[in-house]
N, C-alpha and C positions, 0 to 999 in steps of 0.2 A: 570411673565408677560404673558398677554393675550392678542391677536387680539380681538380686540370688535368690529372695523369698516372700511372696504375699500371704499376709497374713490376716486371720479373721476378724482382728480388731485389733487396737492398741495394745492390748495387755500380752496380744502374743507375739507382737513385733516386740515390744522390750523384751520378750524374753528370748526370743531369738537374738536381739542385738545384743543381748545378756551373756549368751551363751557364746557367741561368734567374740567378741571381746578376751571372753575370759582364756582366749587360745589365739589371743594375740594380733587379733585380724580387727581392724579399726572400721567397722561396722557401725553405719546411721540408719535412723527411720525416718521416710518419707512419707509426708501423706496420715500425719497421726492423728486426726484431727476425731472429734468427736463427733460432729455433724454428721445426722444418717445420711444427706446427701455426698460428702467427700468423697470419693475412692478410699478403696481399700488402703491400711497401712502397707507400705513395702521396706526390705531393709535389704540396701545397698553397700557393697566392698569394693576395692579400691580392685582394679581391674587383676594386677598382680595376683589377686587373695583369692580369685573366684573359683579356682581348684580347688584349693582347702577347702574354700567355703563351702563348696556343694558335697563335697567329702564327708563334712562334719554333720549335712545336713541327712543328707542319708542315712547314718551310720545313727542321726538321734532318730528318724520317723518308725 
């Protein structure tokens, strides 16, 4: 597994996980925690996927 994306809070890491799914790429988030202390959320793909995935991600910024 690979970080492909940090995100600025929970709500946009599910939506990233949301998105990288719905195109088949089995995408989790890391680190979702509510606590202002945690780290950032991040969402990580299966090492194979990390082309697409940063493909997809460009192609939405």
């Amino acid at each position: 597994m690979k970080q492909v994306y940090i995100a600025s809070g929970p709500a946009d890491a599910e939506f990233i996980r949301a998105l990288l799914r719905a195109e088949g790429i089995g995408a989790v988030v890391q680190g979702d925690s509510a606590l202002p202390s945690a780290p950032l959320p991040s969402v990580w793909v299966p090492d194979e996927d990390v082309p697409r995935a940063r493909e997809l991600l460009d192609d939405s910024a």
